[in-house]
N, C-alpha and C positions, 0 to 999 in steps of 0.2 A: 525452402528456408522460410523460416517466422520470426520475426520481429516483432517482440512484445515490450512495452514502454508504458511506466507508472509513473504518476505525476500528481502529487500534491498540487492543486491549482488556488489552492487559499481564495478560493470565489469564483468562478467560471467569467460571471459577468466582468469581473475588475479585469481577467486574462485579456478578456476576447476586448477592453475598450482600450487595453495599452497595446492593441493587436500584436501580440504575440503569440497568441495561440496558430493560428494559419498561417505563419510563416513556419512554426516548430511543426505540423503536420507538411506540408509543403517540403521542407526539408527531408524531413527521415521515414516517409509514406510508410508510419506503423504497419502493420497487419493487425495489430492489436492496440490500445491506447486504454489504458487503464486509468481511471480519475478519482483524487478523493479530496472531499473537503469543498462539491462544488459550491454550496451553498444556493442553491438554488433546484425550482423546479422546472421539469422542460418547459411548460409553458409561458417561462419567465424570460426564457432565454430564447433567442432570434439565432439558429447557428445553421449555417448551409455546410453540411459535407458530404459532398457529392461520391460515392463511390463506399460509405461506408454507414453499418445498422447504428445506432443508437437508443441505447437502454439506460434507463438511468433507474435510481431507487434515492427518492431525497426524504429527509427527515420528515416527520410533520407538521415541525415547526419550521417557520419558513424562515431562509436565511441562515440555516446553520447544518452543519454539518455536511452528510449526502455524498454518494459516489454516482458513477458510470461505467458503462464500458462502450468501446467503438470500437465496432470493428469488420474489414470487409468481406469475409464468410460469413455466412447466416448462422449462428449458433443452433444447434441441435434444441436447445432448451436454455432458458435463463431463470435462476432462482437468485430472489431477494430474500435478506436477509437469513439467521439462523431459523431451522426448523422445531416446531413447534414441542417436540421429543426433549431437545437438547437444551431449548430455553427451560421450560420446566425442570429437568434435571440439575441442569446446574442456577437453579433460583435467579434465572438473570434480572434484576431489579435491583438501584439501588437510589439513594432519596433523592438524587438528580435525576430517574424516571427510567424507561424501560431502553437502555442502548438499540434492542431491535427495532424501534420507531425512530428513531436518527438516522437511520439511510446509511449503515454502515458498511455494507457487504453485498454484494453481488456474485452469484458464481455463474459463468458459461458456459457449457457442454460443445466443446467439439469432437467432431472424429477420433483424434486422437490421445486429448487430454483437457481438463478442466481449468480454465483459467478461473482466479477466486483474486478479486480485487478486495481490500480491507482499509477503512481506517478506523485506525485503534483507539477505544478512547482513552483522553487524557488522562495520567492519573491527578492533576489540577497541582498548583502550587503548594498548597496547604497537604498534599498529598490524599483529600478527602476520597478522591475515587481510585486510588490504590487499592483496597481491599477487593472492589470489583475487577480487576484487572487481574489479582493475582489470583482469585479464588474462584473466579464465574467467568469473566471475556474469555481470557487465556486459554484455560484447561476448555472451554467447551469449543472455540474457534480450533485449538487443534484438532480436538474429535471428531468435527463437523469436518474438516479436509481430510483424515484418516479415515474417515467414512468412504466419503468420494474416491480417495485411493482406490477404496477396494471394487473399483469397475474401471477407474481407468487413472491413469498418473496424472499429478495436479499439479500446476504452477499458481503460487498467489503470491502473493503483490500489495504494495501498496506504503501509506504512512504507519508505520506499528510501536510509532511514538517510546521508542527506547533505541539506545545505545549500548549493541550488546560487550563490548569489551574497552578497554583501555583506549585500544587503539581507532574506536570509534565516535571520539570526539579529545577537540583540541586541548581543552584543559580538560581534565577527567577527575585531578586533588581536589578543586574546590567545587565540584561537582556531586561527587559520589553523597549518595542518600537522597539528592533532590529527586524531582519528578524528571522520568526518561532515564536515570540513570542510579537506581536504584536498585538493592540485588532481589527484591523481590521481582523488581519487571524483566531483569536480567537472565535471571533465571528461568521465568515464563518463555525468554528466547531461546536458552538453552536447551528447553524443553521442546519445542519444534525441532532442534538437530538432532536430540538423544532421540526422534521418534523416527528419524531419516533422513527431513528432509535437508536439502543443500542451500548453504546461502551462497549465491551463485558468483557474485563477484570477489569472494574470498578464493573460488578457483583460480584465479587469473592477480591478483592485488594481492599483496599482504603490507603491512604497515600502517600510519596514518597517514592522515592527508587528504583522506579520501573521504568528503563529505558531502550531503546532500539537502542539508537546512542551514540558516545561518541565520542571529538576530539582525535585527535592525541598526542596532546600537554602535556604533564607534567604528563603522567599514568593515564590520566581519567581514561582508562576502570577498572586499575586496583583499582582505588578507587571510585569508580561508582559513578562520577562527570558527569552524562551525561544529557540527552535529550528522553522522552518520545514521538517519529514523528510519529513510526509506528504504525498502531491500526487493527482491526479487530471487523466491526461494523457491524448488522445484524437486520432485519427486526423486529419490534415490536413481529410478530406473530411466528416468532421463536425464541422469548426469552426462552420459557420453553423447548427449544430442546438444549439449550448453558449446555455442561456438564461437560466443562471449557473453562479456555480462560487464556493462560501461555506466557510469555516471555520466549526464552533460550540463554541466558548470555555467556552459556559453546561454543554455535556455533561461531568458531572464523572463519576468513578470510575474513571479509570488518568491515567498521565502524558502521554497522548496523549488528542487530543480529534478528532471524527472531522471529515472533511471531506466535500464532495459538489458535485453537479454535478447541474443540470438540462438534461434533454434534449426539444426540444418534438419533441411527436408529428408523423407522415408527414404532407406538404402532400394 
């Protein structure tokens, strides 16, 4: 069995000083711990975990963006960011600068299947980085895990800053068109199922309610007025190894709450 858990940490450092980070590992002894958004680079951060690798890949500007992955098997190999194929192909650059120098993406190689942590970039208020999302992130981040398919099945993960249906955020009326829920990033979600793969907690959940971000403003979290961005999605051919796929609400310390997915171990 493998326990794989994504988590939006909105700053690694803010997590780890309201300590909540080591009590949510302590609690649910990932196998896997997928991070995005740490804002930070390792040498910033002071973190003891004893029993597990740690990989990170952070922006180059410091303070923003950046993911990780942790986890207690040695991974086979870890690659950062998009390959240099796929960046070129799909023109990745846009006049807020090169998305692969923001530490967005990590993939892991194990035995069995490829973990691909992601945070997606925003498409901003003003909807300015829209166009990259729907004509360059999107179409080339699917291609890059369709790649990976073809040697072994992928599970990725992560913030993917949209809300793919209705039923994935509390108001959706006065919503629709803005940033995250828009039908072109909508569709870019779409476009990961039409290719195969599974969103994994829709195996097990259907309806709303079921969210994993919430503003600041007016007690969202407390009255779960939020936003379903994070997901946990996996290869066709490991759907009959999905032995759940959970939200946890109770993990406080950023505006995101992590998600995860059980994997039962080889027959």
């Amino acid at each position: 069995m493998t326990t794989i858990f994504s988590w939006n940490v909105n700053g690694i450092r803010a997590v780890l000083k309201k300590d909540t980070f080591h009590p949510f590992i302590k609690k649910y002894q990932p196998d896997i711990v997928c991070l995005q958004e740490t804002k930070a680079h390792q040498d910033q951060v002071e973190l003891e975990l004893p029993g597990y690798h740690q990989f990170w890949n952070s922006a180059e500007k410091k303070g923003y963006s950046s993911t990780a992955i942790f986890c207690k098997a040695e991974p086979i190999q870890v690659i950062n960011g998009l390959p240099e194929d796929i960046m070129k192909k799909y023109q990745m650059e846009d006049h807020y600068g090169d998305p692969n120098k923001e530490g967005r993406m990590i993939a892991a190689e194990f035995d069995d299947f490829y973990v691909v942590t992601v945070y997606t970039p925003n498409a901003k208020d003003d909807l300015s980085r829209l166009p990259l999302r729907e004509k360059h992130w999107d179409p080339a981040f699917l291609e890059y895990c369709k790649q990976l398919e073809k040697s072994k099945p992928v599970v990725f993960c992560g913030d993917l800053n949209v809300a793919h249906t209705e039923d994935d955020l509390a108001n959706p009326k006065p919503n629709r068109g803005k940033k995250g829920f828009t039908d072109q990033e909508r569709q870019g979600f779409q476009n990961f199922l039409d290719a195969g793969f599974i969103d994994t907690l829709r195996m097990f959940k259907k309806g709303n309610g079921f969210y994993t971000w919430w503003s600041h403003w007016a007690n969202a979290r407390q009255r779960n007025v939020g936003w379903r961005i994070d997901y946990v999605l996996v290869s066709e051919s490991l759907r009959s190894k999905v032995e759940a796929a959970e939200i946890h609400p109770d993990v406080m310390g950023s505006d995101h709450c992590p998600v995860s997915i059980t994997l039962a171990a080889k027959p």
